[in-house]
N, C-alpha and C positions, 0 to 999 in steps of 0.2 A: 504494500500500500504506500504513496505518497503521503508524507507528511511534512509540513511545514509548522518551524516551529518560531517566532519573535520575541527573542527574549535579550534586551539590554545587555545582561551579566553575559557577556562573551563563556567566561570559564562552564559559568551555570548551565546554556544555549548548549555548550558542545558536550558537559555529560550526560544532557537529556539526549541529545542527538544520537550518542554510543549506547543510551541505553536501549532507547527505543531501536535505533539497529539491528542489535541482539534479537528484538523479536526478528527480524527480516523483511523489517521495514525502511524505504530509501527517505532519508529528511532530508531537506532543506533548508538551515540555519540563517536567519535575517535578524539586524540587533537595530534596525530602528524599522517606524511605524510606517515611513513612506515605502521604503523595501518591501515592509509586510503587505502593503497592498500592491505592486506592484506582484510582487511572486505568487502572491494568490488570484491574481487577474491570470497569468499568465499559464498555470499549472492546474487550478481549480482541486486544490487536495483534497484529497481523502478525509482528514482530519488537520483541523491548524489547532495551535496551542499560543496560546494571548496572552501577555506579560500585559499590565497596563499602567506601567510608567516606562514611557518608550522616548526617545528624544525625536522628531520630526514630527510627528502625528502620534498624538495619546493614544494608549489601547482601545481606550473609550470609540473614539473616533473612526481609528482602522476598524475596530467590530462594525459599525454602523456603515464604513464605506463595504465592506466584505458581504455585509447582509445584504444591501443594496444590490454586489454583484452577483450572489447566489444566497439565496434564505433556507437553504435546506438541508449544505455541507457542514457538521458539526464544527463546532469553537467551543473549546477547553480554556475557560479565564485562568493563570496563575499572578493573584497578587498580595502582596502586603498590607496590603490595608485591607483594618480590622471592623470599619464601619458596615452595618445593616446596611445604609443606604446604599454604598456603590456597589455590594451584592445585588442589591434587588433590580437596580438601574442597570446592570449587565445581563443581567434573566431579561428584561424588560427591551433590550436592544435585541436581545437574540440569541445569548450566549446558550451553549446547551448543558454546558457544569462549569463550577469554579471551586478552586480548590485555592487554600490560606497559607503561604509560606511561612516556615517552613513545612515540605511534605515530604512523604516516603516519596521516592522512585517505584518502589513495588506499587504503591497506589496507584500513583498516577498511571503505572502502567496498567493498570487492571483497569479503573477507568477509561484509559483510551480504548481497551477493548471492547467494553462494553456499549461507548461510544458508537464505534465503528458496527457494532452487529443488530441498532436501533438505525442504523443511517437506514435512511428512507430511500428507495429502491437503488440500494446499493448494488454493486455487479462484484460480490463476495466468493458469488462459484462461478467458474468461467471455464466454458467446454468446446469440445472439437473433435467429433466424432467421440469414442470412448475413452479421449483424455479428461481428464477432470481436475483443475490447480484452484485451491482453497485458499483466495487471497488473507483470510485469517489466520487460519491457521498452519498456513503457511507448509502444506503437502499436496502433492500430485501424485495424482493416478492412476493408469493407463489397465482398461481392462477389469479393472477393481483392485491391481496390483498397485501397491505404492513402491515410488520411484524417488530414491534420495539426491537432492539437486543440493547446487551450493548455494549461497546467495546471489553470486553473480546469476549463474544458469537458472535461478528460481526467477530474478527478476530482467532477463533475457525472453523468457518463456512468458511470464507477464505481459509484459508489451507487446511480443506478437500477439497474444490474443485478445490482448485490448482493442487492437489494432485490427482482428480478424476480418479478413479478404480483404484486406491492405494491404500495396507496397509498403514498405517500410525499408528507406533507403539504411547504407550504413553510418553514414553520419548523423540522424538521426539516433541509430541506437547506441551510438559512440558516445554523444551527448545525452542520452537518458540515463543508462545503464551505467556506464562509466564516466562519467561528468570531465569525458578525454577533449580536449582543443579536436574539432574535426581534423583540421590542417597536419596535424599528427599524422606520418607512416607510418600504417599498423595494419596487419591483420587480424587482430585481436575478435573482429565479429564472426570472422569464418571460422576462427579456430571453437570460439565458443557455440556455435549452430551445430559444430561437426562434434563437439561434448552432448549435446543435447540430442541430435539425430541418435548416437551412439546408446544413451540411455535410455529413449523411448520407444528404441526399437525401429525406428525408423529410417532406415536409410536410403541416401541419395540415389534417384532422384527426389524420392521424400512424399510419402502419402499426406502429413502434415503437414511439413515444413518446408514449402518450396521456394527455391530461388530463381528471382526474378533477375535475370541478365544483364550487367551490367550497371545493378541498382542496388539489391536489397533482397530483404523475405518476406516473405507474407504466410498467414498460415490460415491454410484451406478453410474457407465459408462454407457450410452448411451445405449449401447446394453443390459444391462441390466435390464433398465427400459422396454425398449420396449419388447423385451422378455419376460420381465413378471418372470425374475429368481427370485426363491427361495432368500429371506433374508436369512444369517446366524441368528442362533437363541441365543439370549443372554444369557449366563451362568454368574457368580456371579464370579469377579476371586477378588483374594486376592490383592486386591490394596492399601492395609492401613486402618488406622483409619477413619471416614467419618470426611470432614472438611464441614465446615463452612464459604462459600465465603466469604468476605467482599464487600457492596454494593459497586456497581460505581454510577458513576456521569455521565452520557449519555454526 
Protein backbone atom coordinates (compact mmCIF):
# COMPACT_ATOMS: atom_id res chain seq x y z
CA UNK A 1 0.00 0.00 0.00
CA UNK A 2 1.20 3.76 -0.59
CA UNK A 3 1.55 5.75 2.34
CA UNK A 4 2.32 9.04 2.81
CA UNK A 5 3.34 10.39 5.98
CA UNK A 6 3.83 14.76 7.07
CA UNK A 7 5.50 15.00 9.93
CA UNK A 8 7.81 18.14 10.95
CA UNK A 9 10.23 15.87 13.36
CA UNK A 10 12.53 14.62 10.39
CA UNK A 11 14.13 11.97 12.90
CA UNK A 12 10.34 11.00 14.18
CA UNK A 13 8.98 11.09 9.93
CA UNK A 14 11.71 8.47 9.20
CA UNK A 15 11.19 5.94 12.14
CA UNK A 16 7.57 5.98 11.20
CA UNK A 17 8.49 5.40 7.77
CA UNK A 18 10.91 2.18 8.69
CA UNK A 19 8.38 1.07 10.70
CA UNK A 20 5.58 1.01 8.67
CA UNK A 21 7.89 -0.42 5.85
CA UNK A 22 8.30 -3.41 7.82
CA UNK A 23 4.66 -4.07 7.23
CA UNK A 24 5.53 -3.94 3.40
CA UNK A 25 4.37 -0.87 2.94
CA UNK A 26 6.14 1.91 0.23
CA UNK A 27 5.97 5.64 2.39
CA UNK A 28 6.57 8.79 1.27
CA UNK A 29 8.14 11.00 3.93
CA UNK A 30 7.16 15.01 3.52
CA UNK A 31 8.00 17.58 6.74
CA UNK A 32 6.06 20.48 5.61
CA UNK A 33 2.20 21.16 4.81
CA UNK A 34 2.62 22.43 1.33
CA UNK A 35 4.76 19.16 0.21
CA UNK A 36 1.97 17.31 2.01
CA UNK A 37 -0.49 18.55 -0.38
CA UNK A 38 1.34 18.46 -3.18
CA UNK A 39 2.26 14.45 -2.63
CA UNK A 40 -1.13 13.74 -1.83
CA UNK A 41 -2.54 15.56 -5.08
CA UNK A 42 -0.02 13.64 -6.97
CA UNK A 43 -0.16 9.91 -5.58
CA UNK A 44 -3.61 9.91 -3.81
CA UNK A 45 -2.55 7.28 -0.84
CA UNK A 46 -3.73 4.72 0.42
CA UNK A 47 -3.45 6.00 3.83
CA UNK A 48 -1.72 9.64 4.96
CA UNK A 49 -0.78 10.22 8.40
CA UNK A 50 -1.01 14.21 9.61
CA UNK A 51 1.29 15.96 12.15
CA UNK A 52 -0.51 19.26 12.64
CA UNK A 53 2.04 21.66 13.50
CA UNK A 54 3.63 21.75 10.16
CA UNK A 55 5.70 24.81 8.81
CA UNK A 56 4.17 26.06 5.26
CA UNK A 57 0.58 25.13 5.77
CA UNK A 58 -0.84 23.91 9.21
CA UNK A 59 -2.17 20.39 9.51
CA UNK A 60 -5.34 21.81 10.03
CA UNK A 61 -5.31 23.36 6.72
CA UNK A 62 -3.55 20.59 4.57
CA UNK A 63 -6.43 18.08 6.04
CA UNK A 64 -9.19 20.54 4.72
CA UNK A 65 -7.16 21.13 1.29
CA UNK A 66 -6.67 16.88 1.02
CA UNK A 67 -10.43 16.50 1.87
CA UNK A 68 -11.21 18.92 -0.70
CA UNK A 69 -9.16 16.65 -3.02
CA UNK A 70 -10.56 13.23 -2.04
CA UNK A 71 -13.12 12.91 1.13
CA UNK A 72 -12.93 9.24 1.26
CA UNK A 73 -8.99 8.26 1.43
CA UNK A 74 -8.31 7.83 5.26
CA UNK A 75 -6.14 10.60 7.40
CA UNK A 76 -4.58 9.58 10.75
CA UNK A 77 -4.09 13.02 12.81
CA UNK A 78 -0.68 12.72 15.19
CA UNK A 79 -0.51 15.75 17.43
CA UNK A 80 0.55 17.22 20.75
CA UNK A 81 -1.98 19.10 21.70
CA UNK A 82 -3.96 18.17 24.43
CA UNK A 83 -7.17 20.24 23.82
CA UNK A 84 -10.84 18.79 23.21
CA UNK A 85 -11.20 21.28 20.90
CA UNK A 86 -8.64 20.75 18.13
CA UNK A 87 -9.79 16.83 18.52
CA UNK A 88 -13.19 17.52 17.72
CA UNK A 89 -12.33 20.21 14.98
CA UNK A 90 -10.12 17.55 13.15
CA UNK A 91 -13.02 14.66 13.24
CA UNK A 92 -15.03 17.65 12.01
CA UNK A 93 -12.70 18.48 8.86
CA UNK A 94 -12.49 14.93 8.06
CA UNK A 95 -9.91 13.27 9.97
CA UNK A 96 -10.77 9.45 10.24
CA UNK A 97 -8.44 8.88 13.82
CA UNK A 98 -6.02 10.91 15.86
CA UNK A 99 -3.89 9.73 18.01
CA UNK A 100 -1.80 12.02 21.29
CA UNK A 101 1.91 12.18 21.33
CA UNK A 102 3.46 10.44 22.66
CA UNK A 103 2.38 6.90 21.01
CA UNK A 104 3.27 3.31 20.64
CA UNK A 105 4.58 2.46 17.19
CA UNK A 106 2.65 -0.99 17.78
CA UNK A 107 -0.55 1.24 17.93
CA UNK A 108 -0.28 3.38 15.58
CA UNK A 109 0.48 0.50 13.41
CA UNK A 110 -2.60 -1.49 14.38
CA UNK A 111 -4.51 1.57 13.61
CA UNK A 112 -3.35 2.04 10.28
CA UNK A 113 -4.56 -1.39 9.72
CA UNK A 114 -7.43 -1.02 10.75
CA UNK A 115 -7.74 2.14 8.85
CA UNK A 116 -6.90 0.65 5.62
CA UNK A 117 -9.57 -2.51 5.90
CA UNK A 118 -12.72 0.22 6.69
CA UNK A 119 -11.31 2.25 3.55
CA UNK A 120 -14.30 2.49 1.47
CA UNK A 121 -14.03 0.51 -1.79
CA UNK A 122 -10.62 -0.20 -1.24
CA UNK A 123 -8.81 -2.41 -4.05
CA UNK A 124 -7.27 -4.80 -0.92
CA UNK A 125 -7.46 -8.02 -3.00
CA UNK A 126 -6.23 -7.72 -6.44
CA UNK A 127 -6.54 -10.79 -9.09
CA UNK A 128 -5.58 -12.15 -12.47
CA UNK A 129 -6.63 -15.16 -13.54
CA UNK A 130 -5.84 -17.49 -10.35
CA UNK A 131 -3.24 -15.08 -8.97
CA UNK A 132 -4.47 -13.56 -5.92
CA UNK A 133 -1.95 -10.60 -3.94
CA UNK A 134 -3.60 -9.40 -0.60
CA UNK A 135 -2.52 -5.79 -0.42
CA UNK A 136 -2.97 -6.03 3.56
CA UNK A 137 -1.76 -8.55 4.39
CA UNK A 138 0.73 -8.43 2.29
CA UNK A 139 0.67 -12.49 0.52
CA UNK A 140 0.17 -13.89 -2.97
CA UNK A 141 -1.23 -16.73 -4.25
CA UNK A 142 -1.39 -18.59 -7.33
CA UNK A 143 -3.64 -21.43 -7.47
CA UNK A 144 -4.47 -21.24 -3.71
CA UNK A 145 -0.67 -21.87 -3.23
CA UNK A 146 1.13 -19.13 -1.57
CA UNK A 147 4.18 -17.71 -3.09
CA UNK A 148 6.96 -15.87 -0.82
CA UNK A 149 7.95 -12.43 -2.63
CA UNK A 150 10.36 -9.98 -1.39
CA UNK A 151 9.31 -6.43 -0.81
CA UNK A 152 10.68 -5.22 -3.92
CA UNK A 153 8.92 -8.36 -6.15
CA UNK A 154 5.80 -7.86 -3.62
CA UNK A 155 5.58 -4.26 -4.76
CA UNK A 156 6.72 -4.96 -8.58
CA UNK A 157 3.79 -7.22 -8.71
CA UNK A 158 1.49 -4.57 -7.06
CA UNK A 159 1.61 -2.07 -9.64
CA UNK A 160 1.38 -4.28 -12.50
CA UNK A 161 -1.82 -5.18 -11.30
CA UNK A 162 -2.93 -1.94 -10.28
CA UNK A 163 -2.05 -1.03 -13.51
CA UNK A 164 -3.81 -4.31 -15.06
CA UNK A 165 -4.15 -4.26 -19.10
CA UNK A 166 -1.69 -1.42 -18.99
CA UNK A 167 1.46 -0.80 -20.55
CA UNK A 168 3.54 0.19 -17.92
CA UNK A 169 6.71 1.54 -19.27
CA UNK A 170 10.13 0.82 -17.25
CA UNK A 171 10.64 4.17 -16.13
CA UNK A 172 7.73 4.34 -14.62
CA UNK A 173 8.28 1.39 -12.46
CA UNK A 174 11.81 2.60 -11.99
CA UNK A 175 10.24 5.52 -10.33
CA UNK A 176 7.50 3.79 -8.26
CA UNK A 177 9.08 0.74 -7.03
CA UNK A 178 12.54 1.93 -6.76
CA UNK A 179 12.24 5.69 -6.31
CA UNK A 180 15.63 5.13 -9.12
CA UNK A 181 16.42 8.72 -11.34
CA UNK A 182 14.85 7.02 -14.72
CA UNK A 183 18.07 8.56 -16.45
CA UNK A 184 19.98 5.63 -14.59
CA UNK A 185 21.49 2.56 -16.77
CA UNK A 186 19.97 -0.26 -15.26
CA UNK A 187 18.35 -3.22 -15.91
CA UNK A 188 17.16 -3.77 -12.80
CA UNK A 189 13.08 -4.06 -14.14
CA UNK A 190 13.95 -7.09 -16.27
CA UNK A 191 15.90 -8.79 -13.96
CA UNK A 192 13.15 -8.33 -11.23
CA UNK A 193 9.97 -9.45 -13.84
CA UNK A 194 12.29 -12.57 -14.65
CA UNK A 195 12.32 -13.11 -10.36
CA UNK A 196 8.72 -12.95 -10.54
CA UNK A 197 7.92 -14.87 -13.88
CA UNK A 198 10.20 -17.58 -12.06
CA UNK A 199 8.05 -17.70 -8.89
CA UNK A 200 4.72 -17.66 -10.36
CA UNK A 201 5.30 -20.12 -12.47
CA UNK A 202 5.04 -18.22 -15.32
CA UNK A 203 7.36 -18.20 -17.95
CA UNK A 204 8.32 -16.04 -20.81
CA UNK A 205 6.45 -15.41 -23.20
CA UNK A 206 4.26 -15.01 -19.86
CA UNK A 207 0.50 -16.04 -19.49
CA UNK A 208 0.48 -13.11 -16.84
CA UNK A 209 3.02 -11.12 -17.35
CA UNK A 210 3.69 -9.92 -20.69
CA UNK A 211 6.19 -7.77 -22.38
CA UNK A 212 5.36 -5.14 -24.32
CA UNK A 213 8.23 -4.29 -26.87
CA UNK A 214 10.35 -1.90 -26.58
CA UNK A 215 8.32 -0.34 -23.47
CA UNK A 216 7.36 -2.14 -20.43
CA UNK A 217 4.62 -4.92 -19.00
CA UNK A 218 1.58 -5.17 -18.51
CA UNK A 219 -0.23 -7.85 -16.83
CA UNK A 220 -3.11 -9.65 -18.69
CA UNK A 221 -6.85 -8.16 -18.40
CA UNK A 222 -9.48 -10.31 -17.80
CA UNK A 223 -10.52 -10.74 -21.08
CA UNK A 224 -7.41 -11.62 -21.93
CA UNK A 225 -6.92 -14.53 -19.90
CA UNK A 226 -10.15 -15.80 -20.78
CA UNK A 227 -9.65 -15.43 -24.22
CA UNK A 228 -6.80 -17.39 -24.38
CA UNK A 229 -4.98 -14.05 -26.29
CA UNK A 230 -1.62 -14.49 -27.77
CA UNK A 231 1.25 -13.23 -25.05
CA UNK A 232 3.42 -10.68 -26.72
CA UNK A 233 6.65 -12.47 -27.32
CA UNK A 234 9.81 -11.30 -25.53
CA UNK A 235 12.77 -9.62 -27.48
CA UNK A 236 16.01 -8.68 -25.60
CA UNK A 237 15.95 -4.75 -25.71
CA UNK A 238 18.96 -2.65 -24.76
CA UNK A 239 18.34 -1.90 -21.17
CA UNK A 240 21.87 -1.55 -19.64
CA UNK A 241 24.49 -3.31 -18.13
CA UNK A 242 22.89 -6.48 -16.09
CA UNK A 243 22.90 -5.49 -12.23
CA UNK A 244 23.01 -7.36 -9.59
CA UNK A 245 20.03 -6.89 -6.93
CA UNK A 246 21.08 -6.42 -3.47
CA UNK A 247 19.37 -9.05 -1.19
CA UNK A 248 16.24 -7.87 1.01
CA UNK A 249 15.24 -8.76 4.32
CA UNK A 250 11.45 -10.01 3.90
Amino acid sequence: MELLIAEDNKPLGIFLARGLEADGHRVRLTCDGGAAVEAFREALPDLTILDLNMPVKDGEQVLEEVRALDADLPVLILTARQEVETRVRCLDLGADDLMIKPFSLHELRARCRALLRRKREARLLLRAGDLELDRLDHTVRRGGRQIALTNKEFALLEHLLLSRGQCVSRVELLDSVWKMDPAQTTNIVDVYVNYLRRKLQDPPPGRLIRTVRGFGYKMASQSELTLGAEPVVVLSDNAGPAVAPEPEIN
